[in-house]
C-alpha positions in Angstrom: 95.3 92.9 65.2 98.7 93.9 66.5 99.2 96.3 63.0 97.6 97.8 60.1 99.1 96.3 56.7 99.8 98.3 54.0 100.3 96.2 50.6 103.5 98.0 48.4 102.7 98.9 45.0 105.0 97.5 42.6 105.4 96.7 39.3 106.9 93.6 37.8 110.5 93.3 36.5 112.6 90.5 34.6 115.1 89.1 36.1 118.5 89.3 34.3 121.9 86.8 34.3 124.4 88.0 37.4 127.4 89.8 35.6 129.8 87.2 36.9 128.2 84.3 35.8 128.3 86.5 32.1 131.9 87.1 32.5 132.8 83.6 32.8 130.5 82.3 30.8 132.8 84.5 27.3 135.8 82.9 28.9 137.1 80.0 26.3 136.6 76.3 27.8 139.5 76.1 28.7 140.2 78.5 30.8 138.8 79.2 34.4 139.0 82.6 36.7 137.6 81.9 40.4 137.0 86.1 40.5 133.6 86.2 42.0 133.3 82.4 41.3 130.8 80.4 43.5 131.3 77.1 45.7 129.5 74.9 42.9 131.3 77.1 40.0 134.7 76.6 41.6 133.6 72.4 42.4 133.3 72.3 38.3 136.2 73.6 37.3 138.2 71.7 40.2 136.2 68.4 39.0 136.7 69.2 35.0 140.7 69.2 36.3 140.6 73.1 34.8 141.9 74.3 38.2 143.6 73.0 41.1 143.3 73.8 44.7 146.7 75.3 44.9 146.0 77.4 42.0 142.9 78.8 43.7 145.1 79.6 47.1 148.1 81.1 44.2 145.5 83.4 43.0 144.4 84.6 46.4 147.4 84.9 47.8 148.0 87.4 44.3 145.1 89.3 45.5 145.8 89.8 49.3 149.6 90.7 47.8 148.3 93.5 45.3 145.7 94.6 47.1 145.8 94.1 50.9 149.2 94.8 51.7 149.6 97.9 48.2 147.5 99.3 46.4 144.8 100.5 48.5 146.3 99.0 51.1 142.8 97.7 52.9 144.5 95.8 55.6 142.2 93.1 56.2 144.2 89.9 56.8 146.3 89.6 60.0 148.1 85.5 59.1 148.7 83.2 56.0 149.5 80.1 57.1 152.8 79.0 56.2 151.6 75.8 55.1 148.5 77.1 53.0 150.0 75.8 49.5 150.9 72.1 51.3 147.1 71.9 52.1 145.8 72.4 48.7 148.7 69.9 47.5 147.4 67.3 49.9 143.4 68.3 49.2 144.2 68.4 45.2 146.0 64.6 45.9 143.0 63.3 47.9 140.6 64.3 44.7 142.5 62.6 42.2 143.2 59.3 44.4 139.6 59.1 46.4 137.3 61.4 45.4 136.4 64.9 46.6 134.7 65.0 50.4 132.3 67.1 49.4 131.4 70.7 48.1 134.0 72.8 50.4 136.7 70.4 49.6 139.8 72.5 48.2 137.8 75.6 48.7 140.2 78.1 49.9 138.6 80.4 53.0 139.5 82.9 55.7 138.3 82.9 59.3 138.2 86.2 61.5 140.9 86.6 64.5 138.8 85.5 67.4 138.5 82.0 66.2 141.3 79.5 67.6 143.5 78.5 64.6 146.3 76.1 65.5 148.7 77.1 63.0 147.7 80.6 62.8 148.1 83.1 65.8 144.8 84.0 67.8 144.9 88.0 68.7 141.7 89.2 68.7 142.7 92.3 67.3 145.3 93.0 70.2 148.9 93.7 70.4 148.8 91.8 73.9 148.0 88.5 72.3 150.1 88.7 69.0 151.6 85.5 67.9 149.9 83.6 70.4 148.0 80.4 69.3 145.9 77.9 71.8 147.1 75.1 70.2 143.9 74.2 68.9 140.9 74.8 66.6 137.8 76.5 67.2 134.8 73.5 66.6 133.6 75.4 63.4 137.6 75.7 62.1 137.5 72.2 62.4 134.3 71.6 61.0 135.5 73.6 57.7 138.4 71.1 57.1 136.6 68.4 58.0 134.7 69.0 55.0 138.2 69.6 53.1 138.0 73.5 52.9 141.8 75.2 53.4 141.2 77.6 56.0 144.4 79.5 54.9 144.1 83.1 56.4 143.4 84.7 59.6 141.2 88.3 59.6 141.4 91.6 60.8 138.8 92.7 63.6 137.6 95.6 66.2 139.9 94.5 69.1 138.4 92.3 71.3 135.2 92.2 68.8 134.2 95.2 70.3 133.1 97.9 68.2 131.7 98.5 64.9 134.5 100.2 63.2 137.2 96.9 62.9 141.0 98.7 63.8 142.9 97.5 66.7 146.1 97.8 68.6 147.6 95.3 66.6 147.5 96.2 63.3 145.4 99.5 63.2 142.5 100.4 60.5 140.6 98.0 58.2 139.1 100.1 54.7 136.4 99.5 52.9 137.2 98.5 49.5 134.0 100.4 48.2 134.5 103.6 49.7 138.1 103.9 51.1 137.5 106.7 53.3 134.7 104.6 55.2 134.7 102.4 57.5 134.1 98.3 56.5 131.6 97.2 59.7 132.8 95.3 62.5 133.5 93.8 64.1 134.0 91.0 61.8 134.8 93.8 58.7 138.2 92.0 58.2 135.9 88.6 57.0 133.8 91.3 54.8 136.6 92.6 53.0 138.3 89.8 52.6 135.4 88.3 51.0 134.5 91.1 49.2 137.6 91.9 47.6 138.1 87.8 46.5 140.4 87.2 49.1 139.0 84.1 49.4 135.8 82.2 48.6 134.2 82.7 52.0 134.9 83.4 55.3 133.7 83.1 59.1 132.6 86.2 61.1 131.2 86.0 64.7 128.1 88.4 65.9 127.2 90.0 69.1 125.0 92.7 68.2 125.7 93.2 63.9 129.4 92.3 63.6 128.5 89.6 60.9 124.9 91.8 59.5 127.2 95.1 59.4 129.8 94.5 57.8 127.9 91.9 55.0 126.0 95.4 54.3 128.7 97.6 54.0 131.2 95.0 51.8 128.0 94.0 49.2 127.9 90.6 50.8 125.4 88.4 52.3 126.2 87.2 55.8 124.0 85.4 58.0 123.6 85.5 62.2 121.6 82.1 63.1 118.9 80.7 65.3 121.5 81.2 69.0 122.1 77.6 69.5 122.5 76.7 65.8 126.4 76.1 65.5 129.1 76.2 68.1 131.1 79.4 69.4 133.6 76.9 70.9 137.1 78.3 70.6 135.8 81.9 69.6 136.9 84.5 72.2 134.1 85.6 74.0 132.3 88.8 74.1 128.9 88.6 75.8 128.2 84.8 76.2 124.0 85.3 75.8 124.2 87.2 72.8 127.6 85.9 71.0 127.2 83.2 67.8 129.3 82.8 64.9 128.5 82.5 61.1 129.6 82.6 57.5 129.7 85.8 55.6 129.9 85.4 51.5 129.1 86.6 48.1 126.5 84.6 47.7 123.3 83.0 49.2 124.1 79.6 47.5 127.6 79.8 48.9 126.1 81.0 52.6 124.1 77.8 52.1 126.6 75.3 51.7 128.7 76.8 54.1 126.1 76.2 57.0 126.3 72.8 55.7 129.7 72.2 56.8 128.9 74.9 60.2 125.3 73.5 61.8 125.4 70.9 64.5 125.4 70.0 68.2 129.0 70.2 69.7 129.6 68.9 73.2 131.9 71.9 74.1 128.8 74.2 73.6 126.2 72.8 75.2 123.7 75.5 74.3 123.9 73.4 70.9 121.9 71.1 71.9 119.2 73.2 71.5 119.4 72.9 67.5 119.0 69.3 67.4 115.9 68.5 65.3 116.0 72.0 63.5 118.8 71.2 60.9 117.8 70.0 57.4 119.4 67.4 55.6 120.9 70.3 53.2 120.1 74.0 53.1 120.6 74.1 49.5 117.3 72.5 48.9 116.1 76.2 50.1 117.8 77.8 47.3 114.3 78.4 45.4 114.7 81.4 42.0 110.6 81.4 42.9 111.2 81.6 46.4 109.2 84.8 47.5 106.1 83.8 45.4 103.4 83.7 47.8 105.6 84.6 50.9 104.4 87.3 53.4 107.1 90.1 53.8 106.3 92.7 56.8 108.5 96.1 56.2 109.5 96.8 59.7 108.6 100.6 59.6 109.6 101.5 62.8 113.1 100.1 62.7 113.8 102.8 59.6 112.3 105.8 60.9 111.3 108.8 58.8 114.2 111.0 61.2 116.8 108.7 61.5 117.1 107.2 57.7 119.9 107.9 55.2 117.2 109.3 52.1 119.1 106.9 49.9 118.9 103.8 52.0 115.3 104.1 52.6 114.8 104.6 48.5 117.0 101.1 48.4 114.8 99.8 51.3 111.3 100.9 48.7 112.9 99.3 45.7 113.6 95.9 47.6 110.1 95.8 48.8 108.9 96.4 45.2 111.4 93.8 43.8 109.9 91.3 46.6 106.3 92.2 45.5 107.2 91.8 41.3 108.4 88.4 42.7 105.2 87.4 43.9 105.6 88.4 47.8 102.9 89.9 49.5 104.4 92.9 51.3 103.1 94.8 54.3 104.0 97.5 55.9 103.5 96.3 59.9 104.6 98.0 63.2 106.4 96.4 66.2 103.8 96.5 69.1 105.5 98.8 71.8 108.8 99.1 70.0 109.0 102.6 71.9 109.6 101.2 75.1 112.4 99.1 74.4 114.6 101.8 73.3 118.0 100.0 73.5 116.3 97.9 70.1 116.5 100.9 68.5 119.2 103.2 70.2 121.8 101.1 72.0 121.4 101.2 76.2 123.4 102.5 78.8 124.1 99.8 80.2 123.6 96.5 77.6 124.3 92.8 78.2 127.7 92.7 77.1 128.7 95.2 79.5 127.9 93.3 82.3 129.0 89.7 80.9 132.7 90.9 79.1 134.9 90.9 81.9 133.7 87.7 83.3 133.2 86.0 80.4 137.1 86.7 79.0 138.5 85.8 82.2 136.6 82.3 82.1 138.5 81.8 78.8 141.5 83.1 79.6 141.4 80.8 83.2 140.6 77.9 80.5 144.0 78.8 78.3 146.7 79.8 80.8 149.1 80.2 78.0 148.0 83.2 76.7 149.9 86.1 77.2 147.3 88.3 79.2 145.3 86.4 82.5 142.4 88.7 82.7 140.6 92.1 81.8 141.7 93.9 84.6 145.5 93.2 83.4 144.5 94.5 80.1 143.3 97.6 81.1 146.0 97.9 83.2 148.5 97.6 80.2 147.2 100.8 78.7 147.9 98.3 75.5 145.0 98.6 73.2 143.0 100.7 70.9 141.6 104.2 71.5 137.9 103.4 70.4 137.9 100.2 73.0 139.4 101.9 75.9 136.5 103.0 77.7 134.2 100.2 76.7 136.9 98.1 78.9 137.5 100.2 81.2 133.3 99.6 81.6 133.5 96.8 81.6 136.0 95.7 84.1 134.5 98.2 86.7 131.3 95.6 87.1 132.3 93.6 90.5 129.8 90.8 89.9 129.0 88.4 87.4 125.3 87.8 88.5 123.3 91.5 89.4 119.6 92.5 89.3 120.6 94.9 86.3 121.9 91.8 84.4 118.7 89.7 85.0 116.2 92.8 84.0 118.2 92.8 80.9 117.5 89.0 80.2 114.0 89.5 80.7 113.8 92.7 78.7 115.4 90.5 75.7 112.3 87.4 76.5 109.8 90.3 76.6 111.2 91.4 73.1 111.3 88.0 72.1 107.4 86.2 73.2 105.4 89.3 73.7 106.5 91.5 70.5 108.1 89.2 67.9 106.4 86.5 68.1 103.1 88.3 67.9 104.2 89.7 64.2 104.8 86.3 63.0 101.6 84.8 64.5 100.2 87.1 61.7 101.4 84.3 58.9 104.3 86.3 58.1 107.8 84.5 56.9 110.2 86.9 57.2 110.5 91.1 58.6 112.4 93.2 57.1 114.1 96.4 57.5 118.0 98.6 56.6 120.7 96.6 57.7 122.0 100.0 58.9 119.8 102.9 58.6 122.7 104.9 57.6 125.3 104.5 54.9 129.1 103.6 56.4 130.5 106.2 58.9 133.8 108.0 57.5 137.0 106.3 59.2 137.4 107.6 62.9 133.4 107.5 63.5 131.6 104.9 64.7 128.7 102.9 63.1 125.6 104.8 62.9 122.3 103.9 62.5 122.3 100.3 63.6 119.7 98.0 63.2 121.3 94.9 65.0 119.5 94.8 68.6 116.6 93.4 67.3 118.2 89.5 66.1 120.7 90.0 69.0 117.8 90.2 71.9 115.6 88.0 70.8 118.2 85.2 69.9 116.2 84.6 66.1 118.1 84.3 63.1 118.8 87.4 60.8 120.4 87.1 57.2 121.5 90.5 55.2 121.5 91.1 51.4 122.9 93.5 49.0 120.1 96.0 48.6 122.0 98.2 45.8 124.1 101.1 46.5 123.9 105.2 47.3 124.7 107.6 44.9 128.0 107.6 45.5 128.7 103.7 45.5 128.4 102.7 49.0 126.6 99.2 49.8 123.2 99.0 51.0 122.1 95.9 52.9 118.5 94.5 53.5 117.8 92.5 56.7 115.2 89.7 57.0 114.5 88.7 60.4 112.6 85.5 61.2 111.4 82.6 63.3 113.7 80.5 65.2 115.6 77.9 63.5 113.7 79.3 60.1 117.4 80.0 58.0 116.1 77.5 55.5 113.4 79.9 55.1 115.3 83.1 55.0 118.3 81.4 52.6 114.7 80.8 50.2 113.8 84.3 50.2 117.5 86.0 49.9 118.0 83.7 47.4 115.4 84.5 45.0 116.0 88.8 46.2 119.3 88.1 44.9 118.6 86.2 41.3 116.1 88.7 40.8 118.4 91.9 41.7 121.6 91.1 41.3 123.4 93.5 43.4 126.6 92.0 43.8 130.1 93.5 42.2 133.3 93.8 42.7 135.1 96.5 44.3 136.3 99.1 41.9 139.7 99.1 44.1 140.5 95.4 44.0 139.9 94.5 39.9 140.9 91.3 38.1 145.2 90.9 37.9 146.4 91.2 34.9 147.3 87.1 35.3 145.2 85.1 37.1 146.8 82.7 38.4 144.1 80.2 39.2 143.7 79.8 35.5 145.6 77.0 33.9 145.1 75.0 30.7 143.5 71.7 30.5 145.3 69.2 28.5 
């Protein structure tokens, strides 16, 4: 046997009604706030004709005003589009004369910066690329209003996706709503905040190496990095192209779950998709289980929060989750990655890592496929001088590798299979659903330090799909997320046993910073 399982003591607890769902559950019936309202909560009052879709956008367009731009000032949305209210006019139309498409239509939600928007400009974070737009959208920006969702707002990010802390040449720092003197995540921390603060109802993140995972933990959200293969990274702006994918970051793991509703599926222009046909259920709501960890195995990934390199307080969240999981009905284990030790970048970061050696030559393939854009290639960027302190050197890094295909490169591929079929997939040979583990193993750096304490390798090597959920907060109010790890193509399985972490915690609240307006103005009367 490959470990020695410990089973957690626990004790049972009672699971209690999520705060939000009691807030609007006092208000009259004939009122409706969307604050911290879900996809199906939101469908009902739009049905019920107690809120329209241009209401929703009025309300967050209130927020982002009050709170975004003043007040604390969190700077996490980089473009409204202009014609945000004329969608929900033509959405709210459509529902009254055919129907409603389905459970994102009129659902108001923001999409991070590296994603192609053809009304909104596409920077990436950088001042080189400001107000440029391809002309087109990304497949999953598509896919959202497909399904009638008004993808109304663009996101802040680290420039270029790369780094942890999200500020940029363009339009500087990103705060955390929770802690403003801390960093949000990143890349994608523009998305978290967004999210957090009820900017909108959900939004899109992409994920290298924990830019969706990091910043779900530090915003109190739950964000999910799929099965690579799963859904399209078409018209996202690449960073490495073997360890890049793209997912939905949200408040909730029934909104996460309809959102990969709308998001799953083969696309043509990514032809690594085609590796997900046959692994997408008809619905992952069906997974949305309140007894969902009864009987499942958990494994507590002990070397991935080491006794030396643990925040005290995260690792007292990371016991309390494993004893929640166990009242639940889990059974959880304490288990041991075989050989973790010598794969040191899982745990530390490399010297030299994947995206490294794939940036340069991956950025200029896009920007050879969109000859528009202001900026033709990573050498010119770094020649401009034009971009953020915290990214300089990483480019510079980056465009000093001459060639695309090198012996490092392909030791690095097979490093990530080794970490994949000879260590992973060992652990869940042992009948176990799901590892899990901190998020981050620290709480959010102060603004100006990087992440620390990063738990992101692991999902990002191996290609396997990782979802994160609030695990409670430190002392002093700073998120704490948990990470389950599992199988490929096994998100149905991981939504199951957020899902029922979640009912049966209820971690989720809103930011003391961004608090209900004094008006809402997605509330209206019913006649």
């Amino acid at each position: 046997m490959p470990f020695a399982p410990f089973l957690v003591s626990c004790q049972a607890g009672e699971a209690g009604e999520s705060p939000a769902s009691s807030a609007r559950a006092a208000l009259g019936e004939q009122d409706f706030d969307p604050l911290e309202a879900s996809i199906p909560e939101l469908q009902d009052a739009l049905d019920r004709g107690r809120t329209t879709s241009r209401a929703l956008v009025e309300t967050y367009l209130a927020r982002i005003a009050a709170y975004d731009a003043q007040g604390p000032a969190l700077n996490a949305i980089s473009a409204v589009a202009a014609d945000a209210l004329e969608q929900a006019d033509r959405l709210d139309h459509e529902r009254k004369t055919s129907g409603p498409r389905g459970p994102l239509h009129g659902i108001p939600v923001v999409v991070k910066d590296n994603f192609e928007t053809a009304r909104m400009q596409t920077a990436a974070g950088s001042i080189l690329l400001e107000g440029w737009t391809s002309g087109a959208d990304a497949t999953l920006v598509g896919k959202l209003s497909a399904a009638g969702a008004i993808v109304f707002a663009k996101t802040n990010m680290h420039e270029w996706a790369y780094g942890g802390e999200t500020r940029g040449s363009l339009f500087g720092q990103t705060l955390n709503p929770y802690a403003l003197d801390r960093v949000p995540g990143g890349s994608s921390g523009g998305t978290g905040v967004a999210v957090a603060a009820n900017f909108a109802s959900f939004g899109l993140g992409s994920d290298t190496c924990g830019s969706i995972r990091g910043p779900a933990a530090n915003n109190d959200l739950t964000g999910l990095r799929p099965t690579r293969g799963l859904i399209s990274r078409s018209g996202v702006i690449p960073l490495s192209h073997t360890q890049d994918t793209a997912g939905p970051l949200a408040r909730s793991v029934t909104d996460l779950a309809f959102a990969m509703d709308a998001l799953a599926g083969y696309d043509p222009a990514d032809p690594i998709t085609r590796d997900g046909i046959g692994h997408i259920p008809p619905t992952y709501t069906a997974f949305l289980e309140r007894d969902g960890l009864r009987g499942a195995r958990i494994g507590v990934l002990t070397n991935l929060q080491p006794a030396d390199g643990t925040d005290p307080e995260v690792a007292r969240r990371m016991d309390e989750a494993a004893k929640a999981m166990c009242a639940e009905g889990a059974v959880v284990v304490d288990v041991t990655m075989p050989h973790l030790p010598e794969f040191g970048d899982v745990l530390d970061g490399a010297p030299t890592d994947l995206v490294e050696l794939e940036f340069k030559f991956d950025l200029n393939d896009y920007l050879d496929a969109h000859p528009t854009a202001p900026v033709h290639s990573l050498t010119e960027i770094v020649a401009s001088g034009k971009y953020d302190a915290s990214v300089g050197p990483l480019l510079a890094a980056a465009d000093a590798q001459r060639h695309r295909h090198t012996i490092e490169r392909q030791k690095r591929l097979l490093h990530r299979t080794v970490v994949e079929t000879a260590t992973l997939a060992t652990l869940f040979a042992n009948h176990l659903d799901a590892l899990v583990y901190p998020t981050l193993r620290q709480k959010a750096s102060k603004l100006g330090a990087p992440p620390r304490g990063m738990n992101c390798q692991l999902s990002a090597h191996s290609g396997l799909p990782a979802l994160t959920v609030p695990a409670g907060f430190t002392d002093d109010g700073v998120p704490v997320g948990l990470e389950l790890l599992g199988p490929a193509w096994s998100e149905g399985s991981l939504i199951r046993l957020a899902y029922a972490f979640e009912q049966a915690t209820h971690h989720r609240r809103l930011p003391a910073t961004t608090p209900p307006l004094p008006k809402s103005g997605g509330s209206i009367r019913a006649d």
